[in-house]
N, CA, C and O atoms as a GROMACS GRO file, in nm:
protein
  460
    1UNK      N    1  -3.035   2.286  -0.659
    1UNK     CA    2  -3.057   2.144  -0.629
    1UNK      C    3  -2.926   2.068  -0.652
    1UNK      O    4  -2.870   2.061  -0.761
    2UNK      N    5  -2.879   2.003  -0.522
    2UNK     CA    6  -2.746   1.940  -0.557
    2UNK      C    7  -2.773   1.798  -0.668
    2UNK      O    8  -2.883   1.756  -0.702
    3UNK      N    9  -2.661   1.751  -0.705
    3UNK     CA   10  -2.661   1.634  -0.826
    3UNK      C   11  -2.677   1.523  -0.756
    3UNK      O   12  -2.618   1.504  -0.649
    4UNK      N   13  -2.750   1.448  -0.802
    4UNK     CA   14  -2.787   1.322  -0.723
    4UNK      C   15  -2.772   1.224  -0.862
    4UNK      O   16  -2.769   1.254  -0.981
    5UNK      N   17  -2.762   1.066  -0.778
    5UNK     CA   18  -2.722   0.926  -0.835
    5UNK      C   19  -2.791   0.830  -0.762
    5UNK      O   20  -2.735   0.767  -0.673
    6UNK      N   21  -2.927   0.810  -0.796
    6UNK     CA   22  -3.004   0.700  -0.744
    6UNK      C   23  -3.074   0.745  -0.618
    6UNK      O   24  -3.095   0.681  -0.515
    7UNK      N   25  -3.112   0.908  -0.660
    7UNK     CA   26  -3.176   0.974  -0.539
    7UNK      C   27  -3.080   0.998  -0.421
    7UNK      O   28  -3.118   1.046  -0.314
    8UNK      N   29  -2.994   0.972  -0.437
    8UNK     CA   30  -2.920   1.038  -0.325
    8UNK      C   31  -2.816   1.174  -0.368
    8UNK      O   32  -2.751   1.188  -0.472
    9UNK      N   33  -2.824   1.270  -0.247
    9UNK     CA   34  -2.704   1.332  -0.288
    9UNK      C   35  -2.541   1.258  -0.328
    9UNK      O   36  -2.485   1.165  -0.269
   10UNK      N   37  -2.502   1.324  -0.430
   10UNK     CA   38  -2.407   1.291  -0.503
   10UNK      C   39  -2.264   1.255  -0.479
   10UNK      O   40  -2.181   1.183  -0.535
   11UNK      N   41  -2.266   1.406  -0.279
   11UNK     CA   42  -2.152   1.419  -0.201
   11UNK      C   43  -2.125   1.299  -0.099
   11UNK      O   44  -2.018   1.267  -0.048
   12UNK      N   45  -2.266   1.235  -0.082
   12UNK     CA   46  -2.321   1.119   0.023
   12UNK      C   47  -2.250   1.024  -0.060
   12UNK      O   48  -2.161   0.965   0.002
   13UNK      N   49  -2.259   1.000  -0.152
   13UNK     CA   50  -2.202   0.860  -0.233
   13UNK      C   51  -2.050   0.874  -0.235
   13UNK      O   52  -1.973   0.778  -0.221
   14UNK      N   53  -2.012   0.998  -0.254
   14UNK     CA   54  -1.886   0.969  -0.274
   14UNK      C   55  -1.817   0.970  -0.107
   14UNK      O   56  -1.719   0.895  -0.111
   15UNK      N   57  -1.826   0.996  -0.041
   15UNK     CA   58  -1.795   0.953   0.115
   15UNK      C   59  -1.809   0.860   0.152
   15UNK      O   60  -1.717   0.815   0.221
   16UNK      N   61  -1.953   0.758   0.125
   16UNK     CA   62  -1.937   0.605   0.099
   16UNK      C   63  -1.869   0.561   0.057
   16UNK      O   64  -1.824   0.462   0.115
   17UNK      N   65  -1.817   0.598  -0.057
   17UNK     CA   66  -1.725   0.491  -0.094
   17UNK      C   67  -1.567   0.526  -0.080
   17UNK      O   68  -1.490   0.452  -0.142
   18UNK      N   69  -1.513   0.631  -0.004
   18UNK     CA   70  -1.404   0.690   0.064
   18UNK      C   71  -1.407   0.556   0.163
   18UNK      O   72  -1.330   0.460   0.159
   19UNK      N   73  -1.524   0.580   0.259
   19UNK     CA   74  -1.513   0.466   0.386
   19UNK      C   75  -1.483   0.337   0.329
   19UNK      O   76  -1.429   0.254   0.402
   20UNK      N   77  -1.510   0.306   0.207
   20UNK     CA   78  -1.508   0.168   0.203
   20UNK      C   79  -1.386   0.093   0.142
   20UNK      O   80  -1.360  -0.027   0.126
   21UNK      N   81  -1.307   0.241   0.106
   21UNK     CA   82  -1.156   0.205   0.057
   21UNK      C   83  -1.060   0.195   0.151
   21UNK      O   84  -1.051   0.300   0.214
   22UNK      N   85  -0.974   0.103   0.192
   22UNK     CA   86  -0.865   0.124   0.256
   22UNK      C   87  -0.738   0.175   0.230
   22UNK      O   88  -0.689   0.167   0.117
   23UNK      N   89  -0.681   0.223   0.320
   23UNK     CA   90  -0.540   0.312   0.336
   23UNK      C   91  -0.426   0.234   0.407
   23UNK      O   92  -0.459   0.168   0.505
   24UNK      N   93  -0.325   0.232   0.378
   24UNK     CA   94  -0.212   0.160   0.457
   24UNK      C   95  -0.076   0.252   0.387
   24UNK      O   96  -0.058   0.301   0.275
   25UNK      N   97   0.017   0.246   0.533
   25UNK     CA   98   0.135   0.297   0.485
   25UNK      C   99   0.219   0.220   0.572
   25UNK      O  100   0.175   0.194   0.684
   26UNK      N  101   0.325   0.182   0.540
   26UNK     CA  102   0.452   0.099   0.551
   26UNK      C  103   0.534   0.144   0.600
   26UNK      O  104   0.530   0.266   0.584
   27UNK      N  105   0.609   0.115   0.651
   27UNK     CA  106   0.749   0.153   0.696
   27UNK      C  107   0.876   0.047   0.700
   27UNK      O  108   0.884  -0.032   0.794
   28UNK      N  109   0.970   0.049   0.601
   28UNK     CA  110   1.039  -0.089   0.638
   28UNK      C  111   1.180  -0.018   0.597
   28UNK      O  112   1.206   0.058   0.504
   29UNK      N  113   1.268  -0.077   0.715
   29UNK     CA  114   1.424  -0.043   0.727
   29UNK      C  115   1.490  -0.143   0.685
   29UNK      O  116   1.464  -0.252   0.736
   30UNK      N  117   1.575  -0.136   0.601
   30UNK     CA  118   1.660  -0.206   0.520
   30UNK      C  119   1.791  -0.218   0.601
   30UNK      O  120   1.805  -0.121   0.676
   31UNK      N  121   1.887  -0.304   0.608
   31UNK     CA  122   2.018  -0.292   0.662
   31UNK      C  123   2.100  -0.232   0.534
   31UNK      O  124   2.092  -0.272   0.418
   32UNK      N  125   2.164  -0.148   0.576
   32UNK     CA  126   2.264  -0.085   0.467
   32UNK      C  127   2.312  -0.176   0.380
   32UNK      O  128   2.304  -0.168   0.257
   33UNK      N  129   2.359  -0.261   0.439
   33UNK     CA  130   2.438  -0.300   0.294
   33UNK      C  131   2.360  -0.444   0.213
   33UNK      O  132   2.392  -0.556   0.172
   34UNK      N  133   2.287  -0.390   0.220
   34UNK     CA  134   2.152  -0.470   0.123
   34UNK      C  135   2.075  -0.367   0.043
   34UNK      O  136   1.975  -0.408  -0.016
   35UNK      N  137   2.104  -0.257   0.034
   35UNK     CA  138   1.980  -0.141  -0.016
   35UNK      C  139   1.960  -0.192  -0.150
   35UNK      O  140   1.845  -0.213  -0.188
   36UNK      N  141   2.098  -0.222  -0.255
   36UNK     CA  142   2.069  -0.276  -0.358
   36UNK      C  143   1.961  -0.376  -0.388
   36UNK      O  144   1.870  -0.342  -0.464
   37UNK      N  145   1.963  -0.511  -0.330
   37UNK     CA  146   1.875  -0.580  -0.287
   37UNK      C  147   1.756  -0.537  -0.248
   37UNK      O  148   1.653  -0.572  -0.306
   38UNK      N  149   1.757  -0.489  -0.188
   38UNK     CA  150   1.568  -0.440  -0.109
   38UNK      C  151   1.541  -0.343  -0.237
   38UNK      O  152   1.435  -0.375  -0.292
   39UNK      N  153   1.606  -0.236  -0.297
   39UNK     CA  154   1.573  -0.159  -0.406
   39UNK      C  155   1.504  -0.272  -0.515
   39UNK      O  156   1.385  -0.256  -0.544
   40UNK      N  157   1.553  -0.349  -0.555
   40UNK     CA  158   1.530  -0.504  -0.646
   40UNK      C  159   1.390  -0.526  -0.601
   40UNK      O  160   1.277  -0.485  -0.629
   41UNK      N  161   1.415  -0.562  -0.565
   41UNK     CA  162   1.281  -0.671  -0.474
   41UNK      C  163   1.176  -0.549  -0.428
   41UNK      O  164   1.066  -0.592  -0.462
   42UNK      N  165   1.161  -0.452  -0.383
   42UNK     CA  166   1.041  -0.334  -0.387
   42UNK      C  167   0.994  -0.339  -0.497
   42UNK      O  168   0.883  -0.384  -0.526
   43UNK      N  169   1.110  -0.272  -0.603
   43UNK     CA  170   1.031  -0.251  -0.708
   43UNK      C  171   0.949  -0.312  -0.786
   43UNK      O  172   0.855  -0.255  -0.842
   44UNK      N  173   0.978  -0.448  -0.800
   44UNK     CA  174   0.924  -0.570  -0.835
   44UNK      C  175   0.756  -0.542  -0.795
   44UNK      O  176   0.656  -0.529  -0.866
   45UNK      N  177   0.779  -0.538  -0.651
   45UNK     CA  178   0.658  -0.570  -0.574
   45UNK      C  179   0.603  -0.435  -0.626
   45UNK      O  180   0.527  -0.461  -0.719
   46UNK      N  181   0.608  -0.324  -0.608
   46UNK     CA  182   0.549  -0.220  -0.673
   46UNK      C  183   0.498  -0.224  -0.792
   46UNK      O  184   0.381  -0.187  -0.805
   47UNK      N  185   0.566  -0.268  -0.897
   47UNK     CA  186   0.522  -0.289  -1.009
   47UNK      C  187   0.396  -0.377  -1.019
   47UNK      O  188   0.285  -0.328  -1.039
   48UNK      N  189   0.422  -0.531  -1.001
   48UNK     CA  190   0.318  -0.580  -0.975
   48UNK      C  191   0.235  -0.595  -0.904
   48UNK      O  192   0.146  -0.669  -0.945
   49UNK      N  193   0.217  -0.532  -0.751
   49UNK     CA  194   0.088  -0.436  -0.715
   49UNK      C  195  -0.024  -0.362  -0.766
   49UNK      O  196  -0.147  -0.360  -0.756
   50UNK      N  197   0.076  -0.296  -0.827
   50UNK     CA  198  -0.002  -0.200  -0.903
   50UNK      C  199  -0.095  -0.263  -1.050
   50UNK      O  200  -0.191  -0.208  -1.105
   51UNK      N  201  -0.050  -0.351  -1.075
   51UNK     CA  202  -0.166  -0.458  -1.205
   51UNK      C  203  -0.283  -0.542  -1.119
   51UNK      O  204  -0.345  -0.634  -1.172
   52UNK      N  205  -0.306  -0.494  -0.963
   52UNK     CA  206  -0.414  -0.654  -0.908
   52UNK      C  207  -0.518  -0.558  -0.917
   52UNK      O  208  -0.497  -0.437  -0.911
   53UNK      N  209  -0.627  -0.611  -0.932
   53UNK     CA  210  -0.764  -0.539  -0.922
   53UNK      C  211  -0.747  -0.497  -0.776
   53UNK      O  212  -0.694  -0.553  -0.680
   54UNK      N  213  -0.842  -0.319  -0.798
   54UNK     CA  214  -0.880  -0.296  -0.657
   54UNK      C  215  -0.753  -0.265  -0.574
   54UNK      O  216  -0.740  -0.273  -0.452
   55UNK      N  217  -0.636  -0.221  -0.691
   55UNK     CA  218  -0.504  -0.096  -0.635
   55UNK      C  219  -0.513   0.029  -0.685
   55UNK      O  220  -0.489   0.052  -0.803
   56UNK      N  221  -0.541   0.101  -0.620
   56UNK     CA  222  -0.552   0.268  -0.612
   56UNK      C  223  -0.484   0.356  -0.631
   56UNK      O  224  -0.504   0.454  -0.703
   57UNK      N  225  -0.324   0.310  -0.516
   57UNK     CA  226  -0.258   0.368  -0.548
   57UNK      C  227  -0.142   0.295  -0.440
   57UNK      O  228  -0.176   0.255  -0.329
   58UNK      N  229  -0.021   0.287  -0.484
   58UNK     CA  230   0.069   0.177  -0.434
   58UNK      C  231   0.243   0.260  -0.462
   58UNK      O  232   0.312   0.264  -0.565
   59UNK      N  233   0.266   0.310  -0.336
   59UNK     CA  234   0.365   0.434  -0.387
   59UNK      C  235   0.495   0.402  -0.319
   59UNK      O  236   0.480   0.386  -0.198
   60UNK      N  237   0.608   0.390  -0.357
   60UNK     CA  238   0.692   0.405  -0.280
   60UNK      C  239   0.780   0.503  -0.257
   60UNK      O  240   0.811   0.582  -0.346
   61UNK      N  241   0.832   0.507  -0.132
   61UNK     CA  242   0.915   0.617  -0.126
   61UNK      C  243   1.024   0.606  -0.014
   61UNK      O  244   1.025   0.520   0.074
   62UNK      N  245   1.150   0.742  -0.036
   62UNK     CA  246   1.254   0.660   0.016
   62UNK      C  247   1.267   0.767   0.125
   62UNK      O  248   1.238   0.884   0.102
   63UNK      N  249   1.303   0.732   0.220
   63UNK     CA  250   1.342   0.829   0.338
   63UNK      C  251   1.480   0.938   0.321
   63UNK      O  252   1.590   0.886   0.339
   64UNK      N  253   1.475   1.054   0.295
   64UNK     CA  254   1.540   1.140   0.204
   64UNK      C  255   1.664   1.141   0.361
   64UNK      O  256   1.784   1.156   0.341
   65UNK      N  257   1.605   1.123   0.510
   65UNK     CA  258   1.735   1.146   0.587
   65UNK      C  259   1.789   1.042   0.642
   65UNK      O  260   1.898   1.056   0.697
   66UNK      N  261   1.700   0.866   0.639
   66UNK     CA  262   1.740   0.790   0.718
   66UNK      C  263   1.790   0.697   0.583
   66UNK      O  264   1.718   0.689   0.484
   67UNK      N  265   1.884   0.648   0.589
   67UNK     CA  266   1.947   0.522   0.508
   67UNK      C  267   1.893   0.368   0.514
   67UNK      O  268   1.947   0.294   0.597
   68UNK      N  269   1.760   0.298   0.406
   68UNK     CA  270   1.775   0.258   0.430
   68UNK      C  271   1.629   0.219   0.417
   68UNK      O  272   1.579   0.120   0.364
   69UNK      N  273   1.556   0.354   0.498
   69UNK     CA  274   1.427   0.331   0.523
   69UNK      C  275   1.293   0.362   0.416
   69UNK      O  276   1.264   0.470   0.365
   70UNK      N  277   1.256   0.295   0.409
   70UNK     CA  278   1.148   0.353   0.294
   70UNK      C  279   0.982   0.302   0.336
   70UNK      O  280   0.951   0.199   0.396
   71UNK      N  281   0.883   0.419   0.282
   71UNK     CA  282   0.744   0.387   0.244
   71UNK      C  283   0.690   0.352   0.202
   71UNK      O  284   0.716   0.377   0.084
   72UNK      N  285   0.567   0.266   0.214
   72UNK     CA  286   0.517   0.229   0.078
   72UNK      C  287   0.366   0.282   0.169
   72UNK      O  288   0.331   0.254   0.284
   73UNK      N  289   0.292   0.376   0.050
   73UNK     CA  290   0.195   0.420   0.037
   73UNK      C  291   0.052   0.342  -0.039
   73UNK      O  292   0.055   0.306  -0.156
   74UNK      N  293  -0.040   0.328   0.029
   74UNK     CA  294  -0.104   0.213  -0.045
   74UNK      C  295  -0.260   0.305  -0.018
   74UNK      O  296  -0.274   0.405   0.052
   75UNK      N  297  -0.365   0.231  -0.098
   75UNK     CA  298  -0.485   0.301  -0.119
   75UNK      C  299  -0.598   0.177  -0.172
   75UNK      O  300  -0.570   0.175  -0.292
   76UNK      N  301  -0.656   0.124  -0.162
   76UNK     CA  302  -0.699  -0.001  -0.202
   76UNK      C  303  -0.894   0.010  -0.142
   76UNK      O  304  -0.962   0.048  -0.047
   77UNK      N  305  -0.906  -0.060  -0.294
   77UNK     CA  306  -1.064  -0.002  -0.325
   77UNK      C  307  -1.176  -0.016  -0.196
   77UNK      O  308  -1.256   0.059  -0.141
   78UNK      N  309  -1.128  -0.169  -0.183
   78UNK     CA  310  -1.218  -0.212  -0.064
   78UNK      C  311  -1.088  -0.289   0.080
   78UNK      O  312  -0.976  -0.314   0.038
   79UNK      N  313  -1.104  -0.306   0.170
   79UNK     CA  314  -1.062  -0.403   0.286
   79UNK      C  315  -1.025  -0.560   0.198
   79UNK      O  316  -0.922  -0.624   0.217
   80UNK      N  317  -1.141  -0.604   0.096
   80UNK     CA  318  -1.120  -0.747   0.077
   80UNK      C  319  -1.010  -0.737  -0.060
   80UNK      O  320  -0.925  -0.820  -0.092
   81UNK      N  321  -1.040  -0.615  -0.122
   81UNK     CA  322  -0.894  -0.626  -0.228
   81UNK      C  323  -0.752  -0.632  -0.186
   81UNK      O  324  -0.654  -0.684  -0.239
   82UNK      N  325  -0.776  -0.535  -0.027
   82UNK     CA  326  -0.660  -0.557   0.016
   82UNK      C  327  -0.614  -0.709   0.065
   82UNK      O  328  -0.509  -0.762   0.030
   83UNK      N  329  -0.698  -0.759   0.138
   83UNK     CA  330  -0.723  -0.895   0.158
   83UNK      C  331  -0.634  -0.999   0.035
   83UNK      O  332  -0.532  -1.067   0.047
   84UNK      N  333  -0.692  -0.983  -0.038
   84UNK     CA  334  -0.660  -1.067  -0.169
   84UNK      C  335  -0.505  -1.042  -0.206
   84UNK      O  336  -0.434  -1.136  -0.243
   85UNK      N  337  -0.454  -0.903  -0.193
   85UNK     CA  338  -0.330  -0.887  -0.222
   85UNK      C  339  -0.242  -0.928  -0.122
   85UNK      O  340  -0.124  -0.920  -0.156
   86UNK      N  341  -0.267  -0.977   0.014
   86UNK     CA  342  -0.235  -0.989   0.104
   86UNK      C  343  -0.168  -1.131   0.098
   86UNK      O  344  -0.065  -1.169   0.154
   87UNK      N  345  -0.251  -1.198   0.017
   87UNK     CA  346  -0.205  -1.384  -0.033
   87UNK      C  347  -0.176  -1.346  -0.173
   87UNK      O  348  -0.183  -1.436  -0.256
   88UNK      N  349  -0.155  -1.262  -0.201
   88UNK     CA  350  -0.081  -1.283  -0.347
   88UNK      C  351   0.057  -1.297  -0.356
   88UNK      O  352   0.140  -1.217  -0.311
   89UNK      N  353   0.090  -1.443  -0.440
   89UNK     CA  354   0.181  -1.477  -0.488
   89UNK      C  355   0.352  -1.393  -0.446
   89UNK      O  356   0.447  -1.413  -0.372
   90UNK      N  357   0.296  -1.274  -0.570
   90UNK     CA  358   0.404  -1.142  -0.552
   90UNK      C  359   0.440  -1.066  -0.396
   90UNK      O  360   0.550  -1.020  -0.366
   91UNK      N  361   0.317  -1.065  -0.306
   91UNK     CA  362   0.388  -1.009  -0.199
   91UNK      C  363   0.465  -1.130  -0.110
   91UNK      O  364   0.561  -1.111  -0.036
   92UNK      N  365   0.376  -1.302  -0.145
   92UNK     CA  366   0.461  -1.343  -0.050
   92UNK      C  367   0.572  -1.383  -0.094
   92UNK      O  368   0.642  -1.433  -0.006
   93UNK      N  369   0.637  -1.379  -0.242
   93UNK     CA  370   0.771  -1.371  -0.274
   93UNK      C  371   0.864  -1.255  -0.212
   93UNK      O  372   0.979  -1.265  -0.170
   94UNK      N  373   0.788  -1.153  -0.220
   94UNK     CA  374   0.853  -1.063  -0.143
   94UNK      C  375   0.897  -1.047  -0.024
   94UNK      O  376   1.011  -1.009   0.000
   95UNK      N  377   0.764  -1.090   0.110
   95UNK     CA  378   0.779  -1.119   0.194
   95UNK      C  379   0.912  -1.203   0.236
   95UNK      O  380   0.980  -1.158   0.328
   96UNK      N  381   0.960  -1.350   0.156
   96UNK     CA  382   1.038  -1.408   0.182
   96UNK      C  383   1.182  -1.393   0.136
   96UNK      O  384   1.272  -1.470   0.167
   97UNK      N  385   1.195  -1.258   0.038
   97UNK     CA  386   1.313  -1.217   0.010
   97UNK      C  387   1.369  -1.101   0.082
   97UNK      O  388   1.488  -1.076   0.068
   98UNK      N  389   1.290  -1.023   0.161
   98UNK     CA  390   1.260  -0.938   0.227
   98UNK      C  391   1.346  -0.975   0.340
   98UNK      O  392   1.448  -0.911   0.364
   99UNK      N  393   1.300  -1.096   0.426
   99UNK     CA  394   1.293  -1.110   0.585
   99UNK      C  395   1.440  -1.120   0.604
   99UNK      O  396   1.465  -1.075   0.716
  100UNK      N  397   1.542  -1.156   0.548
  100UNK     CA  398   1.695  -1.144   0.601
  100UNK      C  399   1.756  -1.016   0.538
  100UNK      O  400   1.874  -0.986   0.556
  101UNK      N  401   1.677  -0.949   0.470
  101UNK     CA  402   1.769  -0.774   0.469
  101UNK      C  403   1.681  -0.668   0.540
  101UNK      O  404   1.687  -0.549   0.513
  102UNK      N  405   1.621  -0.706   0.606
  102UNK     CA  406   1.516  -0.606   0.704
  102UNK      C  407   1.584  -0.599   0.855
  102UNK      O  408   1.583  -0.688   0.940
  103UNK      N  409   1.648  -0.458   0.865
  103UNK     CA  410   1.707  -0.427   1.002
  103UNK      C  411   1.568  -0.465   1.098
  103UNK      O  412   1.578  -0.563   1.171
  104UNK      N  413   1.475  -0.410   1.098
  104UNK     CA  414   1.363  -0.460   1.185
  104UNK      C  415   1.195  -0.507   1.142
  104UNK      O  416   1.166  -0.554   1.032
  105UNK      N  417   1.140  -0.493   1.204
  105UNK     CA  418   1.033  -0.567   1.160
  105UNK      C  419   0.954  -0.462   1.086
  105UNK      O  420   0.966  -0.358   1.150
  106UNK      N  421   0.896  -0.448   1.004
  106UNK     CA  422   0.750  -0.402   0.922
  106UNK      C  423   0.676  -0.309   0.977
  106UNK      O  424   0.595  -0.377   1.040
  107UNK      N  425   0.650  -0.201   0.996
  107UNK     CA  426   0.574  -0.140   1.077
  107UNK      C  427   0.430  -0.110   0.962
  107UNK      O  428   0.463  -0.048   0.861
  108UNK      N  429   0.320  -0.137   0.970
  108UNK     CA  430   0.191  -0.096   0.903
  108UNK      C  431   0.080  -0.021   1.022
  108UNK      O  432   0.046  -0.071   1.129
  109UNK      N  433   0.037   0.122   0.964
  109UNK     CA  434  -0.073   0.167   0.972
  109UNK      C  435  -0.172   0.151   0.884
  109UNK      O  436  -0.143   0.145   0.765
  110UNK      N  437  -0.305   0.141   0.925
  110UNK     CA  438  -0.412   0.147   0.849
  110UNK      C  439  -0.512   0.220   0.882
  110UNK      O  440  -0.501   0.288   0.984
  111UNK      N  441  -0.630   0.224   0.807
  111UNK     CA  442  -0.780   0.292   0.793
  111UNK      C  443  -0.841   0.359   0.713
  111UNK      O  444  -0.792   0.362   0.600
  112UNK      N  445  -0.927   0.413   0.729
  112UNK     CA  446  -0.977   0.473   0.626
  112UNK      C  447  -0.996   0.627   0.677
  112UNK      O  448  -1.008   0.684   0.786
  113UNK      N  449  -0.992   0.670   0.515
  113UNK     CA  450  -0.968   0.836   0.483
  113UNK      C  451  -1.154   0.877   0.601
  113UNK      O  452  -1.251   0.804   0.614
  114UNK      N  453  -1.138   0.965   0.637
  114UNK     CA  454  -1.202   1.058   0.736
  114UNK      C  455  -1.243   1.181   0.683
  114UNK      O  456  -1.350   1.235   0.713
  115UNK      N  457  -1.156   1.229   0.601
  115UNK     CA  458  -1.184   1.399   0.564
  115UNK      C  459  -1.142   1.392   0.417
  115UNK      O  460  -1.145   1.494   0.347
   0.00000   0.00000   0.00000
């Protein structure tokens, strides 16, 4: 008999709530001779990401062949936490320290985990 939580199977709940977390990954190119700068100002934002309710997991990472370019890996409980971080304070400081050392624009994927 599989483990159940409020009469339901146990595997059912946890796939619910897979769907109901969102996923996003980033892509943002830095102009070279700002990396210092954008290094600053990520980390910031990383750091305090990672303290808002309803962050999962908020990762960055640096593009080991392109100069410049980096990831940010994100995981967020529900759509509306992401929401919320979306007007927070910290990203739109970021946002606005961001926009004159960014070779191009922001690229974001999203959705939710599947498998």
């Amino acid at each position: 008999m599989p483990d159940t939580v409020q009469g339901l199977p146990f595997c059912l709940l946890l796939c619910a709530d897979l769907k109901n977390e969102r996923t996003l990954y980033c892509c943002l190119r830095f102009r070279e001779n700002y990396l210092m700068d954008a290094v600053e100002i990520l980390n910031k934002l990383v750091y305090e990401t990672r303290k808002e309710e309803g962050c999962l997991q908020y990762d960055l990472v640096e593009d080991t062949d392109k100069k410049g370019v980096f990831f940010i890996a994100e995981l967020w409980r529900s759509a509306e936490h992401h929401r919320q971080h979306n007007v927070s304070e910290h990203l739109l400081e970021f946002r606005r320290l961001a926009a004159p050392l960014l070779e191009d624009a922001v690229q974001v994927y999203s959705g939710y985990k599947t498998f």
